[in-house]
C-alpha positions in Angstrom: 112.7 83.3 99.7 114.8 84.2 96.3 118.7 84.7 97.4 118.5 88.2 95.6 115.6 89.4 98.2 117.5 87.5 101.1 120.7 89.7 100.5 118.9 92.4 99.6 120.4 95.4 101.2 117.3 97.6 101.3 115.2 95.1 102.7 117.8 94.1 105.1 118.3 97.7 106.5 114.8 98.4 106.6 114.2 95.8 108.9 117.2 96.2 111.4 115.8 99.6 111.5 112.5 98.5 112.3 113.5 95.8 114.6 115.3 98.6 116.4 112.4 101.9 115.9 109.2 100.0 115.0 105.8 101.8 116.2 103.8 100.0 119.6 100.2 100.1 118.3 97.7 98.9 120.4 96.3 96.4 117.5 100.3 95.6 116.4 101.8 92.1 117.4 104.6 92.7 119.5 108.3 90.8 118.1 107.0 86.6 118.8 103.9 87.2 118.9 101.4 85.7 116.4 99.4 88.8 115.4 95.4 88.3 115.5 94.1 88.7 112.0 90.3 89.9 114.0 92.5 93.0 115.3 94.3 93.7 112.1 91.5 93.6 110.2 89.7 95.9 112.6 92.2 98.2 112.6 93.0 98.3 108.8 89.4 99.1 108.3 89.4 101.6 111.1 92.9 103.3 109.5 91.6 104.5 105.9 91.7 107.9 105.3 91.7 108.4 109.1 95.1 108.9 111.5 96.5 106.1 114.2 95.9 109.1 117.0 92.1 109.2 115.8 91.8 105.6 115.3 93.8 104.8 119.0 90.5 105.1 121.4 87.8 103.7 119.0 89.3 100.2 118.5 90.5 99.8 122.1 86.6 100.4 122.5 85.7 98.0 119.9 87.8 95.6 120.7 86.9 95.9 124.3 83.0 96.1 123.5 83.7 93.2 120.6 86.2 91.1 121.7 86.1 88.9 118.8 84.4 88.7 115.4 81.7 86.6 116.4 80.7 89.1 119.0 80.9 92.0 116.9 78.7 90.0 114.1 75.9 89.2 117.2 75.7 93.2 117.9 73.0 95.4 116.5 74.1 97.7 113.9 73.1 100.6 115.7 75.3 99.4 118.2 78.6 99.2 116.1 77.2 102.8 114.4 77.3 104.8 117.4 80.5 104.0 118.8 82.0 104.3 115.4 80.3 107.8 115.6 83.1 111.0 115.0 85.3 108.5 113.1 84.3 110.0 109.8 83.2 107.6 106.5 80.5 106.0 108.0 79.8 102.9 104.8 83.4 101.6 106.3 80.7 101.0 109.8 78.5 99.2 107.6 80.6 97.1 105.9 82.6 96.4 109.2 79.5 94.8 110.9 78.3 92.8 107.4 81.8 91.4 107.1 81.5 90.3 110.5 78.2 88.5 109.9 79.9 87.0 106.9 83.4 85.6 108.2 81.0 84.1 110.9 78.1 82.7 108.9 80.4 81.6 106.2 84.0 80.8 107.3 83.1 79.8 110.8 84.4 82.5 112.3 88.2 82.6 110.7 89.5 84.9 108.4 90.8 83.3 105.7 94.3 84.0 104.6 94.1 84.2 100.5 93.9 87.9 99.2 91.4 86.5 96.7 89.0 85.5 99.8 89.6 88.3 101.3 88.9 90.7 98.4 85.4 88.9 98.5 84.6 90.2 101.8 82.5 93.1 102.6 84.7 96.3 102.6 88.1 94.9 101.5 89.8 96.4 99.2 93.4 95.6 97.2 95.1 97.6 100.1 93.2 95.6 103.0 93.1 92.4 101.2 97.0 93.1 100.9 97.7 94.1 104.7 96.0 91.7 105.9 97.4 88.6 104.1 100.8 89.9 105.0 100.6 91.2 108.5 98.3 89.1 110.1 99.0 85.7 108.2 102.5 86.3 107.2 102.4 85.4 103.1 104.2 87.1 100.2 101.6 90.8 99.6 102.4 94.1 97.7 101.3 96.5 101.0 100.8 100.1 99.4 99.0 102.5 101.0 100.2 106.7 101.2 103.0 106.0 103.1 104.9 103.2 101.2 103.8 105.5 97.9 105.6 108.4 99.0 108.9 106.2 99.9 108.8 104.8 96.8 108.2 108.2 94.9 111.0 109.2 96.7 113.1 106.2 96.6 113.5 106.1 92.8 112.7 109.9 92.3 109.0 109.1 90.6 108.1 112.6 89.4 104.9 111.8 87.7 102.1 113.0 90.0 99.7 111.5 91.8 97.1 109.5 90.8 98.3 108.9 87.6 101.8 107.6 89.3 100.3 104.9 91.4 100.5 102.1 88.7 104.4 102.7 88.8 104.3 102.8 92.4 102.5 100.1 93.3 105.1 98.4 90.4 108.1 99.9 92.1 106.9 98.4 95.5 106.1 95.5 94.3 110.0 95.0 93.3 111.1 95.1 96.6 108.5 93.3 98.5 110.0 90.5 100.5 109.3 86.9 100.9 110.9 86.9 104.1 109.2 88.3 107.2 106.7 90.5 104.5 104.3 91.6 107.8 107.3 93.2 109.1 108.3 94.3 106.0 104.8 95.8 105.2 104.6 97.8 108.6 108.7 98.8 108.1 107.5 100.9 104.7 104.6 102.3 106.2 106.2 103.2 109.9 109.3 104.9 107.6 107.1 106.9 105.6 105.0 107.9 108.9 107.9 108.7 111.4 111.1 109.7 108.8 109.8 110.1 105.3 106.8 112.4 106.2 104.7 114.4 103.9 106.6 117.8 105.2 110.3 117.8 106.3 111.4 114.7 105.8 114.1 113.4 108.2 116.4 112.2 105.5 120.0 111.9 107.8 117.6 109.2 109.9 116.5 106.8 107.1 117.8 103.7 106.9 117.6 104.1 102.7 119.2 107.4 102.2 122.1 106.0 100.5 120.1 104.8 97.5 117.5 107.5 98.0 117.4 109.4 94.3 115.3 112.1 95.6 117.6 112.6 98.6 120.5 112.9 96.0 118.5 114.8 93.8 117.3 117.6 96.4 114.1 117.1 95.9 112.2 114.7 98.4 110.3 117.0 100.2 108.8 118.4 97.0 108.1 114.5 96.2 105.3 112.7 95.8 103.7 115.6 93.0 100.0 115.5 93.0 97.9 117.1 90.2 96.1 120.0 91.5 92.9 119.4 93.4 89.4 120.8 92.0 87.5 123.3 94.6 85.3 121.4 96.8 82.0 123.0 95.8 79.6 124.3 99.3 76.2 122.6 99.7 73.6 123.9 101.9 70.6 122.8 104.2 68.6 123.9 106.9 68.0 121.6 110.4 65.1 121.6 112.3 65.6 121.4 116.1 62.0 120.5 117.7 62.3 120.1 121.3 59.1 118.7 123.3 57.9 119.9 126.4 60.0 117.5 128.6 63.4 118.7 126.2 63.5 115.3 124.4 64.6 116.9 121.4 63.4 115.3 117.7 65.8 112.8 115.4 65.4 111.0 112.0 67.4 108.5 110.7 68.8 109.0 107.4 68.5 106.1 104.5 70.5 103.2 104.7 72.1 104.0 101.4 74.4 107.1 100.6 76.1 109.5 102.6 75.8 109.1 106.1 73.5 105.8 105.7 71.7 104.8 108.4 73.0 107.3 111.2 70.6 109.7 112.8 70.3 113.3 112.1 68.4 116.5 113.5 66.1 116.6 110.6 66.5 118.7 107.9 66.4 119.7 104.2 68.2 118.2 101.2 71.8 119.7 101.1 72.1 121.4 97.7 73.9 124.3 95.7 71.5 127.0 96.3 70.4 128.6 98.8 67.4 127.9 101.1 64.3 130.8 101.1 62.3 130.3 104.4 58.9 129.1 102.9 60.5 126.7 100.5 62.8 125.2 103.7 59.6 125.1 106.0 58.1 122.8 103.4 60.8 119.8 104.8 60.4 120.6 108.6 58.9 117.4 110.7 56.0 119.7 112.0 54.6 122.7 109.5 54.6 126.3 110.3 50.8 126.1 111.6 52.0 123.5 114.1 55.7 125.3 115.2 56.7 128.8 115.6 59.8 127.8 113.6 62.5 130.8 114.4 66.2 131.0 112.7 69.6 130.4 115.2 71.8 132.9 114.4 75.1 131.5 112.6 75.8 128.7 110.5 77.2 125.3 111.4 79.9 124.2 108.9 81.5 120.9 107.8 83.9 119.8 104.8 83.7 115.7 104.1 85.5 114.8 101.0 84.0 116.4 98.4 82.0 119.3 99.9 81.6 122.2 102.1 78.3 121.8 103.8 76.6 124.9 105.6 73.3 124.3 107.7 71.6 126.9 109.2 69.0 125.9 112.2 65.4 126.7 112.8 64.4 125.9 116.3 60.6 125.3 117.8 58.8 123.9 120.5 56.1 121.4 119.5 52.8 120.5 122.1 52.9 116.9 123.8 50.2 115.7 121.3 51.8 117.2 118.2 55.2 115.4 119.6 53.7 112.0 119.9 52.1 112.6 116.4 55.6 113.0 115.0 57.4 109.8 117.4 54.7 107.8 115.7 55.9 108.2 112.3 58.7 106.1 110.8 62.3 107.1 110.9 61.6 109.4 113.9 62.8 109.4 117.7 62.8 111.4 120.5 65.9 111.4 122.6 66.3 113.3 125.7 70.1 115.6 125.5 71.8 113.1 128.4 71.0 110.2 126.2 72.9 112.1 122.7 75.8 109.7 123.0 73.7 106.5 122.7 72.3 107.8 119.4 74.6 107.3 116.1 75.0 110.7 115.5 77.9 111.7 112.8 80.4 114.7 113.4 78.4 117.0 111.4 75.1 116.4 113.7 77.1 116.5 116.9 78.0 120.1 115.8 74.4 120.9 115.3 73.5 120.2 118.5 76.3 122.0 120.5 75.5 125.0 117.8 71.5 125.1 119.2 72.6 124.6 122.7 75.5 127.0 122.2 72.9 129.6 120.7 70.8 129.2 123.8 67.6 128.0 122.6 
């Protein structure tokens, strides 16, 4: 610990105010406790580009289901897919179950503690790598993730916009990260920028850095950090089929193991694209052809935004004989799956809406 850091007044306020207003997170050591690096590696994954409310209820599941990373490595991937199922960027899933396999096939087990060994690992990025080797082992790591960028956009009054800025950020951050206590340190930036210095309205008479807050001087941290202006999300569009069989097991498919959505199941359906979808041309990607369903349209559309684009599906609905269905089960990819067994199928968001759309439509 240098003697500049150790007397650091920043550093030293942060943390009194943590000590005193520090968030209870269910994967979060509490003050002498060691944390578990299985948890915090669990939840970091869980926590990109999704909030701690969402992220709460899936890994107390997880970690209930999966106490331990030998546990969750032993379970089939379907397994670990379906209850990760409404969480949203389903390739962190993936990755989540091969690192598992790997830090028990390879490292016995143990996480190790290096950010280089980390960075090696299935799904670990600089950020992860960083959290990790800081919270849950306690070593010297520049933690930046949106929170600590827009403190530190505020904190020196950084008016370059985002992305472009996050070079200087991660610069600026890096400045002030501690030797001393840097898990505590880590969470302190990132429980400030979630609780005081929030995107809207921040609650600038309650920070512990006010004082040497430039943007706070300036008038200006709400309006900080500045972000280039995003480009429209263009709107794909597809058509599902819904084939139900005569016992109202209702036809699935699972979806590629590489690219959006890998591996998760899905009402069939055709490729999303730009244009629009002509009846013939959509029949011509249905699971059964129009001389073996009376395919009819649901009225509405059932819509869904992921990062970068709209989707709109429209839905075509049949009932298919007993011997046409076990023509289809045979094939690969496909499944039959009766409605009361939906939530032990890995169904994304955007496939839990079709089927409340058909059922809401009353076919």
């Amino acid at each position: 610990m240098t003697t500049a850091q150790s007397s650091s007044p920043k550093a030293k306020d942060l943390l009194a105010w943590y000590d005193r207003h520090r968030r209870r997170l269910p994967w979060r050591a509490l003050p002498g406790q060691t944390p578990d690096p299985y948890a915090v590696w669990l939840s970091e994954i869980m926590l990109q580009q999704t909030t701690v409310t969402a992220v709460k209820p899936y890994f107390e599941r997880f970690l209930s289901r999966w106490p331990t990373v030998e546990a969750l490595a032993a379970a089939e991937l379907d397994d670990v897919l379906t209850e990760w199922a409404g969480l949203g960027y389903y390739a962190r899933a993936r990755n989540l179950h091969a690192c598992a396999k790997v830090v028990t096939d390879k490292h016995d087990g143990i996480f190790p503690s290096a950010e280089g060994a980390l960075l090696a690992l299935p799904g670990i990025g600089a950020y992860t790598a960083a959290a990790i080797t800081a919270i849950a082992f306690g070593h010297k790591a520049v933690v930046v993730d949106g929170n600590v960028e827009r403190v530190m956009a505020r904190l020196h009054a950084v008016e370059e916009p985002l992305p472009k800025a996050k070079l200087s950020l991660k610069a600026l951050a890096a400045d002030l990260t501690l030797d001393h206590r840097p898990g505590d340190y880590a969470q302190a930036v990132m429980d400030l920028g979630a609780t005081v210095c929030t995107p809207k309205s921040p609650s600038c008479v309650l920070c512990p850095w006010q004082k040497p807050c430039r943007a706070r001087r300036l008038g200006i941290a709400a309006e900080l950090p500045r972000k280039m202006p995003k480009k429209k999300k263009p709107t794909r569009r597809g058509v599902c089929f819904w084939l139900t069989r005569s016992d109202g097991a209702i036809l699935l498919r699972r979806r590629p193991e590489k690219g959006l959505l890998g591996g998760m199941m899905e009402i069939p359906s055709t490729p999303w694209r730009d244009d629009e979808w002509v009846a013939d041309e959509a029949n011509t990607h249905a699971p059964v052809t129009v001389a073996r369903a009376k395919w009819r349209s649901l009225d509405g559309l059932v819509t869904h935004t992921f990062t970068h684009f709209h989707l709109e599906l429209g839905v075509k609905a049949a009932p298919v004989t007993d011997k046409r269905a076990g023509a289809v089960g045979a094939e690969q990819d496909f499944v039959w799956a009766h409605l009361d067994a939906m939530g032990d199928q890995a169904l994304p968001s955007v496939m839990r809406k079709v089927v409340k759309h058909a059922l809401k439509v009353g076919y």
